[in-house]
Biotite code that builds the C-alpha atoms (Angstrom):
import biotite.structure as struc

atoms = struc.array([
    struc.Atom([-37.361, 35.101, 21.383], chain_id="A", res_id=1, res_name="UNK", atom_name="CA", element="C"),
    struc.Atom([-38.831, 35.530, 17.442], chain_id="A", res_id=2, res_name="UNK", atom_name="CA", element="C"),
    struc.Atom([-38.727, 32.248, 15.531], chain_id="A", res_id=3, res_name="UNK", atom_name="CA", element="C"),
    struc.Atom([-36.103, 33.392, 13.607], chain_id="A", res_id=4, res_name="UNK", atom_name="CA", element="C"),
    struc.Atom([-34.011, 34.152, 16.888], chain_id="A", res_id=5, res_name="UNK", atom_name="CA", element="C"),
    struc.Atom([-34.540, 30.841, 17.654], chain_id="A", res_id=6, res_name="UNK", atom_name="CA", element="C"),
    struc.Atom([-33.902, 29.098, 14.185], chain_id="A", res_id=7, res_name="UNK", atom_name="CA", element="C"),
    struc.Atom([-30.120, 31.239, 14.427], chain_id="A", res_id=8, res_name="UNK", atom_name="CA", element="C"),
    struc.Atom([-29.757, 29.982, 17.765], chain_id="A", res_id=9, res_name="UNK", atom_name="CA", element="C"),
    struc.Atom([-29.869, 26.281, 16.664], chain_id="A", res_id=10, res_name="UNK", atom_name="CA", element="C"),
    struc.Atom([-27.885, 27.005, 13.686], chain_id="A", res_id=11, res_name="UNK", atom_name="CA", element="C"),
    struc.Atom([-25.543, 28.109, 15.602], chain_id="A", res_id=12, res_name="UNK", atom_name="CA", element="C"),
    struc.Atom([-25.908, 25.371, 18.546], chain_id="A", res_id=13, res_name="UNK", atom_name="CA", element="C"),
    struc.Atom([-25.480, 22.861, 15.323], chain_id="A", res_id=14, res_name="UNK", atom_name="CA", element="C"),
    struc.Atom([-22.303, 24.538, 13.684], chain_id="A", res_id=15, res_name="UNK", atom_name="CA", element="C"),
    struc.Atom([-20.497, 24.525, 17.070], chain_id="A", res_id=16, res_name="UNK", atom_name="CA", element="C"),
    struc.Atom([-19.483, 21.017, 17.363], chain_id="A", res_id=17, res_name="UNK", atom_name="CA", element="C"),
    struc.Atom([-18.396, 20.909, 13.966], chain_id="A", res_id=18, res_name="UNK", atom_name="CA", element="C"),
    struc.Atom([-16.433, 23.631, 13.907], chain_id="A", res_id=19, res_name="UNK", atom_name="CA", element="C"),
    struc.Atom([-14.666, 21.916, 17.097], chain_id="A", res_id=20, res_name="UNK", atom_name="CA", element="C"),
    struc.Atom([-14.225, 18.780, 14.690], chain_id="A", res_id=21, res_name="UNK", atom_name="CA", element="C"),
    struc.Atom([-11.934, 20.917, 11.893], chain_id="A", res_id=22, res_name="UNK", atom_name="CA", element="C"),
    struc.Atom([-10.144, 22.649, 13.986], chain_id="A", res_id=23, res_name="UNK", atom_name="CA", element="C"),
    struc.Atom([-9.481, 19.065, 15.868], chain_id="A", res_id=24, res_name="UNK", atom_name="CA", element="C"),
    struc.Atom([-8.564, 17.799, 12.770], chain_id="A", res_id=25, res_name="UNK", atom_name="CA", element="C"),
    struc.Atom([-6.563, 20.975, 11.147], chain_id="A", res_id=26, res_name="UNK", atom_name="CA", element="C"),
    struc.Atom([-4.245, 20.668, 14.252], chain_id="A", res_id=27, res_name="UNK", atom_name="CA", element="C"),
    struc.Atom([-3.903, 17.105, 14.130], chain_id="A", res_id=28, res_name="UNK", atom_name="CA", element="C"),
    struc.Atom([-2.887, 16.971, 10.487], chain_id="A", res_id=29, res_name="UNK", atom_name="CA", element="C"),
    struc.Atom([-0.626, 20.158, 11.241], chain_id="A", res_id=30, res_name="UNK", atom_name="CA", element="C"),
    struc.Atom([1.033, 17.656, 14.080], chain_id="A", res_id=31, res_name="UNK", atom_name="CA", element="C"),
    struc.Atom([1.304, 14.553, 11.258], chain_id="A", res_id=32, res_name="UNK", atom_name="CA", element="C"),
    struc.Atom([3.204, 16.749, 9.040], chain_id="A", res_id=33, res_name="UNK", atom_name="CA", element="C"),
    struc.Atom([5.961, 18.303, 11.500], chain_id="A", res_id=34, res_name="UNK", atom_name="CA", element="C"),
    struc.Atom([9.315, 16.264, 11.606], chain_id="A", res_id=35, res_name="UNK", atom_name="CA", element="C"),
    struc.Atom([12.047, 14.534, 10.119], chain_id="A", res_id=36, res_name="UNK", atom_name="CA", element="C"),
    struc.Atom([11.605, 11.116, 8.099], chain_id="A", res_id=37, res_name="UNK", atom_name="CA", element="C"),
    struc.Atom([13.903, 8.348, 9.159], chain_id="A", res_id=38, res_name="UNK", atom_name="CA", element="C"),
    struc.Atom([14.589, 5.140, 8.098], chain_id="A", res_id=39, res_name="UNK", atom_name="CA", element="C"),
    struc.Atom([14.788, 2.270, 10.719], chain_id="A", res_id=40, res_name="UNK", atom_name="CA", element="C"),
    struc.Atom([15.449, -1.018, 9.794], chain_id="A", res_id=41, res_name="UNK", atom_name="CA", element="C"),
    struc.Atom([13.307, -3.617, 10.881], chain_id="A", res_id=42, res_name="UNK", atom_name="CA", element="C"),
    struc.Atom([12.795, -7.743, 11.339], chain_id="A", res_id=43, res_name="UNK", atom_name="CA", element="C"),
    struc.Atom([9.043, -8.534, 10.029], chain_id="A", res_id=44, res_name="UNK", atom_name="CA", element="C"),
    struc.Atom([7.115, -11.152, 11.525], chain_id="A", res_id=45, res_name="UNK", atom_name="CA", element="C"),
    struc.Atom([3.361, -11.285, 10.607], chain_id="A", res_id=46, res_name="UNK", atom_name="CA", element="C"),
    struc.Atom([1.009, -12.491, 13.291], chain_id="A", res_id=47, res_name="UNK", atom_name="CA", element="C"),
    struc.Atom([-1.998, -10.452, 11.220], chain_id="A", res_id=48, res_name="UNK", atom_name="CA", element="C"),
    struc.Atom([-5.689, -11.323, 12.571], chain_id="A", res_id=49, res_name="UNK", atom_name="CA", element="C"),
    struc.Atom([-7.722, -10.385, 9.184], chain_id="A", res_id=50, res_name="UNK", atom_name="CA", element="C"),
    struc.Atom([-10.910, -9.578, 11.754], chain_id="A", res_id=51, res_name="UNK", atom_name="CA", element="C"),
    struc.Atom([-8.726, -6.284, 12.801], chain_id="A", res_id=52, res_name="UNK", atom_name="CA", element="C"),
    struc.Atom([-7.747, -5.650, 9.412], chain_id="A", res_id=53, res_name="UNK", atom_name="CA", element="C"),
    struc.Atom([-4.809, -5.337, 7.542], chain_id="A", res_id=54, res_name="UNK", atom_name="CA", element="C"),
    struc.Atom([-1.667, -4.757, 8.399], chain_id="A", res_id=55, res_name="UNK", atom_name="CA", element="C"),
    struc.Atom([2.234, -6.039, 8.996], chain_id="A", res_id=56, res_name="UNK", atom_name="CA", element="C"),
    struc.Atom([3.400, -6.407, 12.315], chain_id="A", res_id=57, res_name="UNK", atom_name="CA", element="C"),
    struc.Atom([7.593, -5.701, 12.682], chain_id="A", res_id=58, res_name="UNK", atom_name="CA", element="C"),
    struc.Atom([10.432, -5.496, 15.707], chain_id="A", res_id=59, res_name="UNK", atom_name="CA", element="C"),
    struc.Atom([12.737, -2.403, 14.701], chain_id="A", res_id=60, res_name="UNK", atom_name="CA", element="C"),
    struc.Atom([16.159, -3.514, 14.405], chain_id="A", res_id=61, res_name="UNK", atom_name="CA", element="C"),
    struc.Atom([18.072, -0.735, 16.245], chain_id="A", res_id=62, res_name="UNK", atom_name="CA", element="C"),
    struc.Atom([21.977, -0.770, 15.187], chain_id="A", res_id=63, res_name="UNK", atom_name="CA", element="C"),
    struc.Atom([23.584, -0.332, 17.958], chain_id="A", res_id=64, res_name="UNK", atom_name="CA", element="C"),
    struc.Atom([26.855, 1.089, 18.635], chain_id="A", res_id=65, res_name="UNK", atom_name="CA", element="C"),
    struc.Atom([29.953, -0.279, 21.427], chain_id="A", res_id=66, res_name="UNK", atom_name="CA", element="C"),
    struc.Atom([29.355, 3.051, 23.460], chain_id="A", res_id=67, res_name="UNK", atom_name="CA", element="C"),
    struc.Atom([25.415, 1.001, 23.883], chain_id="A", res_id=68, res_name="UNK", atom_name="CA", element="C"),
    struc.Atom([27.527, -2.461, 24.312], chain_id="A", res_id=69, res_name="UNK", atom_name="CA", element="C"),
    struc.Atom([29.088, -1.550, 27.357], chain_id="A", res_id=70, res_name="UNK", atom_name="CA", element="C"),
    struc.Atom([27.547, 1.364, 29.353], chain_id="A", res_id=71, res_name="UNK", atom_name="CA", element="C"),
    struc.Atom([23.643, -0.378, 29.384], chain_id="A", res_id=72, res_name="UNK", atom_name="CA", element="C"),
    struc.Atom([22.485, -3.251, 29.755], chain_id="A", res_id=73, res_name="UNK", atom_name="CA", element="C"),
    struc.Atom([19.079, -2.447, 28.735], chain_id="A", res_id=74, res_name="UNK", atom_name="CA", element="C"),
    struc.Atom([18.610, -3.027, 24.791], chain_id="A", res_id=75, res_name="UNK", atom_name="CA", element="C"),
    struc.Atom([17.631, -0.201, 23.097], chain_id="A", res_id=76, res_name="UNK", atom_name="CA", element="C"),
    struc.Atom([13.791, -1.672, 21.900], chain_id="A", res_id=77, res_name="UNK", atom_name="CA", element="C"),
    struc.Atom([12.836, -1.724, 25.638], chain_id="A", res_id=78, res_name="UNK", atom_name="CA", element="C"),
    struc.Atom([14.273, 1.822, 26.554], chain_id="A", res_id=79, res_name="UNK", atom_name="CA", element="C"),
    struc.Atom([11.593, 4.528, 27.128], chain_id="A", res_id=80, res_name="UNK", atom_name="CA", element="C"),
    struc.Atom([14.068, 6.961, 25.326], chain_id="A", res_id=81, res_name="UNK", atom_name="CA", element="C"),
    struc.Atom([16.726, 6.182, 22.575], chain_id="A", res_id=82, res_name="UNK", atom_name="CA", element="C"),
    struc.Atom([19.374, 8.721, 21.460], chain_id="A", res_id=83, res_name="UNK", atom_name="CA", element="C"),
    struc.Atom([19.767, 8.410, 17.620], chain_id="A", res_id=84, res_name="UNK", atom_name="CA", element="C"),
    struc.Atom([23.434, 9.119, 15.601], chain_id="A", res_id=85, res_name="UNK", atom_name="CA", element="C"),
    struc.Atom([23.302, 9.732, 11.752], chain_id="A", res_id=86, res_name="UNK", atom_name="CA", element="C"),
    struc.Atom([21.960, 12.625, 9.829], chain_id="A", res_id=87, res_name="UNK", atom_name="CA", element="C"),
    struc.Atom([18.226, 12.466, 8.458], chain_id="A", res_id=88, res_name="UNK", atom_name="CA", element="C"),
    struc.Atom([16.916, 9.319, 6.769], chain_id="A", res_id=89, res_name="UNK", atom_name="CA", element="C"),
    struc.Atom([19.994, 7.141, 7.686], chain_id="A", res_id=90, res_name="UNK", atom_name="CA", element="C"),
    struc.Atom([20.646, 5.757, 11.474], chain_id="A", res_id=91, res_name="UNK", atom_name="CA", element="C"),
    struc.Atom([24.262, 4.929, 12.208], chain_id="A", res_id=92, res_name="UNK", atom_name="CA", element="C"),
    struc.Atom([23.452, 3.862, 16.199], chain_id="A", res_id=93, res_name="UNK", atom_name="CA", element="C"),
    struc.Atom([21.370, 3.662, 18.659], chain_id="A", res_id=94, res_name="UNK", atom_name="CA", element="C"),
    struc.Atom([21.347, 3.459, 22.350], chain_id="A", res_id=95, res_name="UNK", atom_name="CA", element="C"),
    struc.Atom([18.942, 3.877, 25.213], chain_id="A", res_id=96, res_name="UNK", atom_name="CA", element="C"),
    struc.Atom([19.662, 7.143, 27.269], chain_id="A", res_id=97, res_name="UNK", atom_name="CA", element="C"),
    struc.Atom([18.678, 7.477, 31.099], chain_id="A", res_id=98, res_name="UNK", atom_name="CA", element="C"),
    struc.Atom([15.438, 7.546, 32.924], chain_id="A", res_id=99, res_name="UNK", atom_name="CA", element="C"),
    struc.Atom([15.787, 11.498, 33.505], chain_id="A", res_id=100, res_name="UNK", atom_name="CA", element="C"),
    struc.Atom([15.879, 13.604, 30.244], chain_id="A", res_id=101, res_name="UNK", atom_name="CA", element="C"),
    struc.Atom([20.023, 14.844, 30.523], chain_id="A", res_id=102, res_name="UNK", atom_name="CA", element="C"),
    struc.Atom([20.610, 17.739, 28.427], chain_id="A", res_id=103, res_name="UNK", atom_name="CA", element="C"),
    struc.Atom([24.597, 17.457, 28.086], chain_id="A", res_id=104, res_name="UNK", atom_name="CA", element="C"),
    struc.Atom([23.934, 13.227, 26.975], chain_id="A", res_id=105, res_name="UNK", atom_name="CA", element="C"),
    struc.Atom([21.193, 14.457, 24.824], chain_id="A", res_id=106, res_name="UNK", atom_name="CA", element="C"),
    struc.Atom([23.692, 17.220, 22.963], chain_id="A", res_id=107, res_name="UNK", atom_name="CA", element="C"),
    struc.Atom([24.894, 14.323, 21.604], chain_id="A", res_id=108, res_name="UNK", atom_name="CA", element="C"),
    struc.Atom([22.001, 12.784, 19.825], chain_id="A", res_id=109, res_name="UNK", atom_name="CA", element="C"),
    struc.Atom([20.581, 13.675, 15.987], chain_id="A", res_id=110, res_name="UNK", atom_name="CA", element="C"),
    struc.Atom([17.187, 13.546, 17.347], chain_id="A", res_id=111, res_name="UNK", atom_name="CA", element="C"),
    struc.Atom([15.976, 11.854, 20.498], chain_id="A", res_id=112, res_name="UNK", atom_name="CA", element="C"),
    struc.Atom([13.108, 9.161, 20.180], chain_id="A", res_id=113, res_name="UNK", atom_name="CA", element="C"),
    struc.Atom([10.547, 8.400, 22.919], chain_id="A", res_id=114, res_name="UNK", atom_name="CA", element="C"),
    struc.Atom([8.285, 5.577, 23.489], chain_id="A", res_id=115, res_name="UNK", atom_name="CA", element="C"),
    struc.Atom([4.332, 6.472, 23.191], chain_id="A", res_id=116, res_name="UNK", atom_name="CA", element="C"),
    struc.Atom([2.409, 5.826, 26.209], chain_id="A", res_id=117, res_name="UNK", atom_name="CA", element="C"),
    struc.Atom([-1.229, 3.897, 25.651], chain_id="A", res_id=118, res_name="UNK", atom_name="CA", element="C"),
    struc.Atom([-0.718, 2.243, 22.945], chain_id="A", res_id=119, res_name="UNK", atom_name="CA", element="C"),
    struc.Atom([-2.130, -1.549, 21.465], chain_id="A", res_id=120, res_name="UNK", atom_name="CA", element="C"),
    struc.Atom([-0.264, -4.132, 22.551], chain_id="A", res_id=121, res_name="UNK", atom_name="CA", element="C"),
    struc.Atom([1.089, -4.630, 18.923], chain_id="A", res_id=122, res_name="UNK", atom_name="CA", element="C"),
    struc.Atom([2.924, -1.345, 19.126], chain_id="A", res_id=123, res_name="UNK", atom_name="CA", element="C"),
    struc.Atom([5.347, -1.635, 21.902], chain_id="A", res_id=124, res_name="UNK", atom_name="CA", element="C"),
    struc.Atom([7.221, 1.181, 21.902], chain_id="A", res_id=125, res_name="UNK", atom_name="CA", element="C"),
    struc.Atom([10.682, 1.550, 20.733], chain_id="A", res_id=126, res_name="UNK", atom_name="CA", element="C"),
    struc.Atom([10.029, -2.180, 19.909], chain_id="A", res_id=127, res_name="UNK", atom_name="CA", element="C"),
    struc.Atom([7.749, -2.796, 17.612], chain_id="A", res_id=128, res_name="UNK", atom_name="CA", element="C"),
    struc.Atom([5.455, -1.277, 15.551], chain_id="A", res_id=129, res_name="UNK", atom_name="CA", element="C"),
    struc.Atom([2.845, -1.913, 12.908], chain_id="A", res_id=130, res_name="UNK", atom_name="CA", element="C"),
    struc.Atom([2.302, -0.992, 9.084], chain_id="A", res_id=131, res_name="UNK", atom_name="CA", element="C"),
    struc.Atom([-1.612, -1.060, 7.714], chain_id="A", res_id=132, res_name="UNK", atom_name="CA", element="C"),
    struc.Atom([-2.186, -2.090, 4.267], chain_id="A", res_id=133, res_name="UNK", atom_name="CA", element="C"),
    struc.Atom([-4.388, -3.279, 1.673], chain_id="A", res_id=134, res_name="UNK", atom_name="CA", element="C"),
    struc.Atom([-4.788, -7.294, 1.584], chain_id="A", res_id=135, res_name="UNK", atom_name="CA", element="C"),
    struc.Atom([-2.451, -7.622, -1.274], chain_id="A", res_id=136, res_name="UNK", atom_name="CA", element="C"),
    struc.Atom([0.135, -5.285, 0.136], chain_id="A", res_id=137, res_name="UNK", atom_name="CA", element="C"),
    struc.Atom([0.029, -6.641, 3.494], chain_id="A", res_id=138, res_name="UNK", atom_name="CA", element="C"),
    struc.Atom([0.583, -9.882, 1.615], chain_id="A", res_id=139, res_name="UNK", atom_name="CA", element="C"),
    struc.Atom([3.573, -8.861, -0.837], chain_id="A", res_id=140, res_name="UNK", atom_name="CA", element="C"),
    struc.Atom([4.981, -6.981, 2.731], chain_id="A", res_id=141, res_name="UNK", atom_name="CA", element="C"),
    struc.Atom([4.866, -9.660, 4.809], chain_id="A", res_id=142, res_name="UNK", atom_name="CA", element="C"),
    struc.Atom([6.455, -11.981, 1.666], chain_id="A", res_id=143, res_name="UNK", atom_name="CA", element="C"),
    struc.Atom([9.586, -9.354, 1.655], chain_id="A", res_id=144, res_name="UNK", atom_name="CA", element="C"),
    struc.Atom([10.034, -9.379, 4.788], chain_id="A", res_id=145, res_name="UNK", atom_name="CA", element="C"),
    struc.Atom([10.330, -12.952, 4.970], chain_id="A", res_id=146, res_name="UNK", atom_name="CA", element="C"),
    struc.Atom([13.009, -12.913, 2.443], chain_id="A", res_id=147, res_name="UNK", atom_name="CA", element="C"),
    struc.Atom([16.619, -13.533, 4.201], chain_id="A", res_id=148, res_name="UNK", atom_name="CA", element="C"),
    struc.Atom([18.326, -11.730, 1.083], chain_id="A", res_id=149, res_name="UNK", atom_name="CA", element="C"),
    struc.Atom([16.151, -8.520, 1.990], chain_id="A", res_id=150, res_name="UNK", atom_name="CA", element="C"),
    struc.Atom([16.859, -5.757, 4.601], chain_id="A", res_id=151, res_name="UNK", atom_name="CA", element="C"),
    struc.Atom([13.408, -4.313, 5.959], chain_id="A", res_id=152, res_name="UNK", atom_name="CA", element="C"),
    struc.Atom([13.282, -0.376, 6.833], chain_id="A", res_id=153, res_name="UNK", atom_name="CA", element="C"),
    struc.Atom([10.311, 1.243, 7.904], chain_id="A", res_id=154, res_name="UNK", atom_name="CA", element="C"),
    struc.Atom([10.336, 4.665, 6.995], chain_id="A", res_id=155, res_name="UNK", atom_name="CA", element="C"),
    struc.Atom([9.226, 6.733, 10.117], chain_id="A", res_id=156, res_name="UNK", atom_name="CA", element="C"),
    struc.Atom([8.114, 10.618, 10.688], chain_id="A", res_id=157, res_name="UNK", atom_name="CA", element="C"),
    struc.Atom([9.941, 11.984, 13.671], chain_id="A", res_id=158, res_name="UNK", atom_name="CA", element="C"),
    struc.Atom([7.683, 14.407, 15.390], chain_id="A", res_id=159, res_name="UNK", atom_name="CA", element="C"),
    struc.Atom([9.730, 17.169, 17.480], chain_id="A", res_id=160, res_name="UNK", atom_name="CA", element="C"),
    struc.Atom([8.433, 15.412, 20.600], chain_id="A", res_id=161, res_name="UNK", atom_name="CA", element="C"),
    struc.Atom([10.447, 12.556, 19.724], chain_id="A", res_id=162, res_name="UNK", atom_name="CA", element="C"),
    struc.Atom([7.207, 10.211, 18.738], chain_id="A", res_id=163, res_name="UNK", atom_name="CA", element="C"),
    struc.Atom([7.244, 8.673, 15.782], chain_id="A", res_id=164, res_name="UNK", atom_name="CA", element="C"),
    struc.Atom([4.846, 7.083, 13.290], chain_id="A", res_id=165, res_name="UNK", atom_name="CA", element="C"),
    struc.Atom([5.342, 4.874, 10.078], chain_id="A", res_id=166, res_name="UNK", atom_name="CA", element="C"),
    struc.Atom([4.496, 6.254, 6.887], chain_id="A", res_id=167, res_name="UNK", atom_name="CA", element="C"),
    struc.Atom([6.143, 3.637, 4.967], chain_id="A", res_id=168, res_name="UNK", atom_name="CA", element="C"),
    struc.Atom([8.309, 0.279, 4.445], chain_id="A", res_id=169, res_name="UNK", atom_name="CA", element="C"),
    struc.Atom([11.166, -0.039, 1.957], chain_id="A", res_id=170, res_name="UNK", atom_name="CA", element="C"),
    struc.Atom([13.222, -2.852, 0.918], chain_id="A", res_id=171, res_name="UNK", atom_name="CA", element="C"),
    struc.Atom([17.197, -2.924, 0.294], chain_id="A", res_id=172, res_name="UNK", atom_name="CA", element="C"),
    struc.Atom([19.655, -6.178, -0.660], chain_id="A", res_id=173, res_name="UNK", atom_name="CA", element="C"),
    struc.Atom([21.487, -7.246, 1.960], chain_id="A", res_id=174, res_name="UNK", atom_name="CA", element="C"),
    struc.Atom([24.993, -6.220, 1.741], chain_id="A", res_id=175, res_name="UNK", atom_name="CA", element="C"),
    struc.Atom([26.798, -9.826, 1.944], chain_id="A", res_id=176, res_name="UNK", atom_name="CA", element="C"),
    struc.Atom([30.132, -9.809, 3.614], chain_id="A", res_id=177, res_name="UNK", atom_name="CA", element="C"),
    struc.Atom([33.142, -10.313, 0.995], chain_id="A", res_id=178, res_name="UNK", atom_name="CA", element="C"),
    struc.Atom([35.336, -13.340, 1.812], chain_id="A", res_id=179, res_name="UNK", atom_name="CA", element="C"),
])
């Protein structure tokens, strides 16, 4: 082989991997962008360990509905699956739906939402889930969420394989009950 055989060769050896990198990272991005936002409201508590960086830790706060009250006794954070009623952002119940994927029960749902597999122990689920921030935010978060007067929602994107991931928190009053 001529040296400039060879010098192609490695050029082309070189550009390989890195052409396997964008198109890893085209499809991943294509993947982040597909779905429906939803907002879930959420309880905040704040266990952050500054050494793994910023972030605020929260349990979603599933509403659930009297159909959930009486036919499971499973709650819907722990459920592997959870059939969602409402219409795109807003979630008027929630309750966990069977082991084996039903298509009739499912018929029912808006979307259906599914519990990742492998994740860190902070991210449980359909239970919890965490939020990474700057200091400050993670700060002025964590302070909000605190606040009793304050509803939590995290804003999540609902991929069409029913996994979700936050892309935001938002803050409402609480609507007091009238007397």
């Amino acid at each position: 082989m001529t040296p400039r055989g060879t010098r192609l060769t490695l050029a082309a050896a070189l550009m390989l991997p890195i052409a396997a990198l964008a198109i890893s990272w085209a499809v991943t991005h294509h993947q982040a962008q597909q779905g429906q936002d939803w907002l879930v409201p959420i309880q905040g508590y704040d266990p952050r360990d500054l050494l793994r960086g910023h972030y605020v830790q929260y349990r979603y706060d599933w509403p659930t509905s009297p159909r959930q009250q009486t036919e499971s006794a499973v709650t819907p954070g722990a459920a592997d699956a959870l059939c969602i009623i409402g219409s795109a952002p807003n979630i008027r119940a929630a309750w966990p739906l069977p082991g084996s994927p039903d298509p009739a029960v499912e018929k029912e749902c808006a979307i259906v939402l599914r519990g990742t597999l492998g994740t860190r122990r902070e991210i449980r689920g359909l239970d919890s889930g965490i939020f990474y921030a700057s200091q400050s935010e993670a700060l002025v978060l964590s302070r909000k969420l605190a606040d009793p007067d304050v509803q939590g929602l995290v804003r999540v994107r609902v991929r069409p394989d029913g996994i979700l991931h936050p892309i935001g928190l938002e803050f409402r009053r609480r609507q007091r009950p009238r007397p």
